[in-house]
C-alpha positions in Angstrom: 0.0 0.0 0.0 0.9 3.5 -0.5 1.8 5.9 1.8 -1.3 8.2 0.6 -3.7 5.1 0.9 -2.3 4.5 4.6 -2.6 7.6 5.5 -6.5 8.0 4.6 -7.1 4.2 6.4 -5.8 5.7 9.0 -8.1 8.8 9.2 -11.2 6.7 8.6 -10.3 4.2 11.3 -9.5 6.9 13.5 -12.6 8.6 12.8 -14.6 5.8 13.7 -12.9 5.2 16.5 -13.8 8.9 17.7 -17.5 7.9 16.1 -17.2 4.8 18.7 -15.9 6.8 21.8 -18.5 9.5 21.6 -21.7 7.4 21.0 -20.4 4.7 24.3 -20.2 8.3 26.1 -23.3 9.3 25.2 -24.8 6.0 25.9 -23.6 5.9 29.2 -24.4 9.6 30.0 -27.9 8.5 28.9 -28.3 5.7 30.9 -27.3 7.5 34.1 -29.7 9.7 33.8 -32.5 7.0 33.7 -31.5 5.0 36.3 -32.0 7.9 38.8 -35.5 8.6 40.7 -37.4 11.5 39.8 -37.8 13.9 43.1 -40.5 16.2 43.3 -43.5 14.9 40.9 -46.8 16.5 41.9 -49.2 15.4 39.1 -47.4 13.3 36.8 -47.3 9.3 38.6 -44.9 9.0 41.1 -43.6 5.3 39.7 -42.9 6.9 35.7 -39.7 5.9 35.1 -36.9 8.1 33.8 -37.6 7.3 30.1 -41.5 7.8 30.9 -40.8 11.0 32.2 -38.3 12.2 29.6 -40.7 11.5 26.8 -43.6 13.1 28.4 -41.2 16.4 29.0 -39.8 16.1 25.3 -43.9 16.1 24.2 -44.3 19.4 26.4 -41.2 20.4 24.5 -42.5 20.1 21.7 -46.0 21.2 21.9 -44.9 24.4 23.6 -42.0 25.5 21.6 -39.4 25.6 24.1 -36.3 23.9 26.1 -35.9 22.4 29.2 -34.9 25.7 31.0 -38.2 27.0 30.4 -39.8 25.5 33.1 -36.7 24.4 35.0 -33.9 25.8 36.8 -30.5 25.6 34.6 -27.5 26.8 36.7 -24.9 28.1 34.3 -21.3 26.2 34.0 -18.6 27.9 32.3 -17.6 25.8 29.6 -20.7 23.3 29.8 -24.1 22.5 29.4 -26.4 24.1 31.8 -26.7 21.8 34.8 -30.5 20.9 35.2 -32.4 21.3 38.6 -35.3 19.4 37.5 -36.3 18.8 41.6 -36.7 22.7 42.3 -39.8 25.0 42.1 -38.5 28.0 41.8 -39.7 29.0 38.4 -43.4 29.9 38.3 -43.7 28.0 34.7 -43.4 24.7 36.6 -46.7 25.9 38.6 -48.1 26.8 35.5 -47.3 23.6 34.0 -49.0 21.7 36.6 -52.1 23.7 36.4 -52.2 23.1 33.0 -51.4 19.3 33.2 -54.4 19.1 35.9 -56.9 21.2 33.7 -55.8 19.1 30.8 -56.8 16.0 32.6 -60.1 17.3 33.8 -61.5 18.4 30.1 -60.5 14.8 29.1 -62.2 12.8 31.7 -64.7 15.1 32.9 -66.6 16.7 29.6 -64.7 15.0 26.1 -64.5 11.3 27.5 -68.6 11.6 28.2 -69.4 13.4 25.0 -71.0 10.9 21.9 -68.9 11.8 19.2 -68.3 10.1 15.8 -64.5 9.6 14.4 -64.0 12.3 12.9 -64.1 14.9 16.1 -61.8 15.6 18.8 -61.7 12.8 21.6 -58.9 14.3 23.8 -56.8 17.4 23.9 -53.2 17.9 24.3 -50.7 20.9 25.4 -50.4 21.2 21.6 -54.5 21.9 21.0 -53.7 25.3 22.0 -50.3 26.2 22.0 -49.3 24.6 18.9 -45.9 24.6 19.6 -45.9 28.4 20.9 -45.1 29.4 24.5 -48.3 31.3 24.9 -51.6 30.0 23.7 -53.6 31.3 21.2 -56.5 32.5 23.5 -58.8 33.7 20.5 -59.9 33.9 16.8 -58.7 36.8 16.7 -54.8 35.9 17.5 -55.2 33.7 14.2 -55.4 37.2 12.3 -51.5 37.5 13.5 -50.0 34.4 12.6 
């Protein structure tokens, strides 16, 4: 082999070695974090595991339009990621979010759940129904004017 064929084998292997390294990081990272207990759940179940909880918070995510920090307290690291606090209340959003989790539940069970509907209509709501993936809902016809 050539010295200019050795030389890119032993990019790509390297490469894939790096590849190899940071995914096996990121597993582990990723598996720490579900193995812990969540602290501090008021509505959502109290047994959800880690993964549960995760993809409930990546629907909110979603549905809302924002990150993580919204809701929860990030404490700056120089250099890092934001560490999570995902155990403290002190950002009123997490209230919020709780209300909203409880008045979600309620319109389900207590009015839509009860109502004869055929296929075609709406059987549940979600975060999304309103805020459709915006931090504030749209609270009337005429906010669909702006958009």
């Amino acid at each position: 082999m050539s010295f200019k064929k050795n030389k890119k084998l032993i990019f790509i292997a390297t490469l894939c070695l790096a590849m190899v390294a940071a995914q096996t990081f990121a597993q582990k990272e990723h598996d720490h974090d579900h193995n812990e207990k969540a602290k501090n759940l008021k509505v959502l179940p109290k047994d959800m595991s880690m993964e549960e909880i995760h993809d409930v918070m990546k629907g909110f995510s979603k549905s809302l339009g924002v990150r993580c920090g919204y809701c929860h307290v990030a404490h700056e690291v120089e250099g890092q990621r934001p560490k999570m606090d995902f155990a403290a209340d002190d950002k009123p959003e997490k209230e919020v979010a709780r209300d909203m989790m409880k008045m979600v539940e309620g319109i389900n069970t207590k009015y839509l759940s009860k109502m004869k509907m055929d296929d075609h209509a709406l059987t549940q709501i979600t975060c999304v129904t309103c805020h459709n993936g915006k931090a504030k809902p749209i609270t009337s016809v005429d906010s669909l004017m702006k958009m």
